[in-house]
C-alpha positions in Angstrom: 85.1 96.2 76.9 84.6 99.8 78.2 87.5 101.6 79.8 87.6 102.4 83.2 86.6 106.2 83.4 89.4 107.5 85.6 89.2 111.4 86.5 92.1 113.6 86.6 91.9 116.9 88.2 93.3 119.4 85.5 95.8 121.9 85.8 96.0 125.6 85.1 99.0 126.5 82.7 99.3 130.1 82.0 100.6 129.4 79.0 101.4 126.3 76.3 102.7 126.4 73.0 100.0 124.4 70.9 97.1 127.2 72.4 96.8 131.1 72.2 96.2 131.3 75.6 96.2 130.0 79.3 95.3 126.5 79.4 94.3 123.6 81.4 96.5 120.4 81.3 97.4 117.1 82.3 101.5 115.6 81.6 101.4 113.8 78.6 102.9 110.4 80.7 100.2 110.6 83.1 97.9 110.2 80.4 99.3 107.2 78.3 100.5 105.1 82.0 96.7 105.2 82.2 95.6 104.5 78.7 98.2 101.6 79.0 96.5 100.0 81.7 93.6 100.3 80.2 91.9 103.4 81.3 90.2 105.8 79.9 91.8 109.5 81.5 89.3 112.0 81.5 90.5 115.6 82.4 88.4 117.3 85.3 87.7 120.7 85.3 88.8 122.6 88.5 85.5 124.3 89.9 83.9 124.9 93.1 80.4 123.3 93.7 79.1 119.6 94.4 82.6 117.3 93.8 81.0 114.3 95.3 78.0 114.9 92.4 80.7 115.1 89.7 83.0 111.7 91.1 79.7 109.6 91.0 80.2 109.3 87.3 83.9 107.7 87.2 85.3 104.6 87.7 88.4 105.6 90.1 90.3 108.8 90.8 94.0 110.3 89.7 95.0 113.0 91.7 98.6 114.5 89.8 101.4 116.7 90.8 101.3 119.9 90.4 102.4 123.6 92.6 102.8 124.2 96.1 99.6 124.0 98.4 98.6 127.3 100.3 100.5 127.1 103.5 97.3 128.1 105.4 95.6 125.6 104.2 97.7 122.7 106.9 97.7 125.7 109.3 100.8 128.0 108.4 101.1 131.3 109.6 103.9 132.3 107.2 104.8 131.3 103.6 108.4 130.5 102.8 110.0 132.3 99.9 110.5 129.2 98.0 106.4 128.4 97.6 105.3 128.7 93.9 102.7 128.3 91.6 99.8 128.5 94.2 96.1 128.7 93.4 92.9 129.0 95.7 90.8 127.3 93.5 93.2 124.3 92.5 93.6 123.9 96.0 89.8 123.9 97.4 89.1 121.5 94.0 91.8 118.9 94.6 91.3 118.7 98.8 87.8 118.0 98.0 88.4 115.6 95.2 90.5 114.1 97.5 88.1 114.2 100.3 85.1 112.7 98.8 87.0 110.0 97.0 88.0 108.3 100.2 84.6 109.2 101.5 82.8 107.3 98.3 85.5 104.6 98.2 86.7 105.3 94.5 89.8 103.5 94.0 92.6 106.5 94.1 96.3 106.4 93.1 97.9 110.0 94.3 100.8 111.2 92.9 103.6 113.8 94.4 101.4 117.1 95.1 98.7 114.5 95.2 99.8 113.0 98.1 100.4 115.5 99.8 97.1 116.8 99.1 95.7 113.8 100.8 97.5 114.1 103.6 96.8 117.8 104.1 93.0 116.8 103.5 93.2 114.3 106.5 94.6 116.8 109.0 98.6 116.3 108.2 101.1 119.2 107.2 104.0 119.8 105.1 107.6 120.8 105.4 107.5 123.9 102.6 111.1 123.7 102.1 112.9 120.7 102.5 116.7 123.0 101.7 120.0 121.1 101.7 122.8 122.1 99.1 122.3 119.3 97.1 118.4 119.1 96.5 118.3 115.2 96.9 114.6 115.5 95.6 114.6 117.5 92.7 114.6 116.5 89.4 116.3 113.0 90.0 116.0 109.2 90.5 116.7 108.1 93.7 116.0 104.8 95.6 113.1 104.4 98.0 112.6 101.4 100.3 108.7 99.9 100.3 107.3 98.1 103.4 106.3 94.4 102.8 102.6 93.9 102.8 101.5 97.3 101.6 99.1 98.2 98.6 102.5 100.0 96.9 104.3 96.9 97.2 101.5 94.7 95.7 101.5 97.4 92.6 105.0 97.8 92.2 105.9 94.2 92.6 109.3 95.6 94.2 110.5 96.0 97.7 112.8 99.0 96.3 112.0 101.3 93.3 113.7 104.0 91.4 111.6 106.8 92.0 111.9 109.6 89.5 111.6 112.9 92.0 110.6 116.2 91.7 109.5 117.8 95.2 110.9 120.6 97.6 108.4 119.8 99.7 107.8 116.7 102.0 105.0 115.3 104.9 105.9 116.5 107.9 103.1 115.3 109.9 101.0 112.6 108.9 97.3 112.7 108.5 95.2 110.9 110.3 94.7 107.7 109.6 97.8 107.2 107.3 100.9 105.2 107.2 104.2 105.4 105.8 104.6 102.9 102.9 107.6 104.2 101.3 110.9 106.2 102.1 114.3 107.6 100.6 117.6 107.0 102.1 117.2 110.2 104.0 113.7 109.0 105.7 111.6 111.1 103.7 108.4 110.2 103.0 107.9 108.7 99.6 104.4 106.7 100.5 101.3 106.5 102.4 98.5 104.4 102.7 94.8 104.7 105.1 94.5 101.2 106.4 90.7 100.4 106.1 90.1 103.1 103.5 86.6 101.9 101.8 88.3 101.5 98.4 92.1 101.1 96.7 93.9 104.0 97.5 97.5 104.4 97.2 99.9 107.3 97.6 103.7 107.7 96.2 105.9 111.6 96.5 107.5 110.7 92.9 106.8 110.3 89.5 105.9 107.0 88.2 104.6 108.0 85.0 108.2 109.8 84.2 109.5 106.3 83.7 106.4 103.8 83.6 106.9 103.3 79.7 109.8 101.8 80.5 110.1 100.2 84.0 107.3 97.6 84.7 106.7 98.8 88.9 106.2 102.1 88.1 103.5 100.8 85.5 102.2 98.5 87.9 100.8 101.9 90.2 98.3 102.7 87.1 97.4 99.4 86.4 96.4 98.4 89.8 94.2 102.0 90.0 92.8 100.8 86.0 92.0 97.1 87.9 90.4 98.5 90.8 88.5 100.7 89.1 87.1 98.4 86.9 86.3 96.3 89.7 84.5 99.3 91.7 82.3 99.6 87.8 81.2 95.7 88.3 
């Protein structure tokens, strides 16, 4: 059977060691958790024009992590010093990916700045500095506690998971429309869902392809977006 075509915004790398010059990239993990479900990732590039017109083609949506977003763009008058790797166009590409997904009702699985691209999309903001001395979020594996019921938990198959974490930023308020399916000992938000979305969408702040070659509920996130999308195809 054909794969699932599942689009994946790309990234801009200024640099990578296997080209002469700046690049555009997706992580290696992301790739395979989706070619192990049974998708077929399909790198997307980053341009302005008619998104919805470009979406119509795929089978379901992967938006990735990535930099900060532009603080203006959830309505931020000042940019904290600790805000990196921004860029205009990334940012207009992946709030309207994000946009006309929901809109079209392609099945999408958002991952760390993906989720928090959603929820800036839908009218929710972000805490651009979470501080504290001992960065709880960054570069580590920490518990998160999933509500009973939810899409996450139906994917996961857990009511806890080890969420491999790499974010200095968190929601701070939600969008509209979403809930909280998942948070960290310290009530961040690790999860969010849009009850009566048209199509499978699913949010998580970690990184579940970090360990998904290994733990069978991070897995599950990609292989319930591959499922849906190959529904969404029939």
């Amino acid at each position: 059977m054909t794969r699932p075509l599942i689009a994946i915004p790309a990234r801009f790398s200024a640099t990578t060691s296997a080209l002469r010059y700046a690049a555009e990239v997706n992580a290696r993990a992301l790739i395979e958790a989706v070619w192990r479900a049974g998708g077929e990732p399909a790198g997307v590039h980053p341009a302005a024009g008619d998104v919805a017109a470009r979406l119509v083609r795929f089978d379901g949506v992967l938006l990735p992590g990535g930099g900060d977003l532009a603080p203006h763009r959830y309505g931020a008058t000042e940019t904290h010093a600790a805000v990196y790797d921004v860029d205009e166009l990334q940012d207009a590409f992946d709030l309207a990916v994000a946009r006309r997904a929901l809109d079209l009702g392609l099945p999408l699985l958002a991952i760390c700045r993906g989720m928090q691209v959603v929820n800036v999309a839908l009218g929710g903001t972000l805490e651009q500095d979470m501080g504290g001395p001992d960065r709880e979020h960054r570069h580590l594996v920490h518990p998160v506690a999933i509500e009973r019921g939810t899409l996450l938990e139906q994917s996961t198959g857990a009511e806890k998971a080890e969420a491999s974490c790499y974010h200095h930023q968190r929601v701070d308020r939600l969008g509209e429309g979403l809930t909280v399916t998942a948070r960290a000992a310290d009530a961040t938000v690790e999860g969010v869902e849009l009850p009566g979305a048209k199509g499978w969408f699913t949010a998580v702040q970690w990184h579940p392809e970090d360990t998904a070659h290994r733990d069978e509920s991070q897995q599950g996130l990609f292989d319930a977006l591959v499922r849906a999308a190959a529904h969404e195809r029939r």
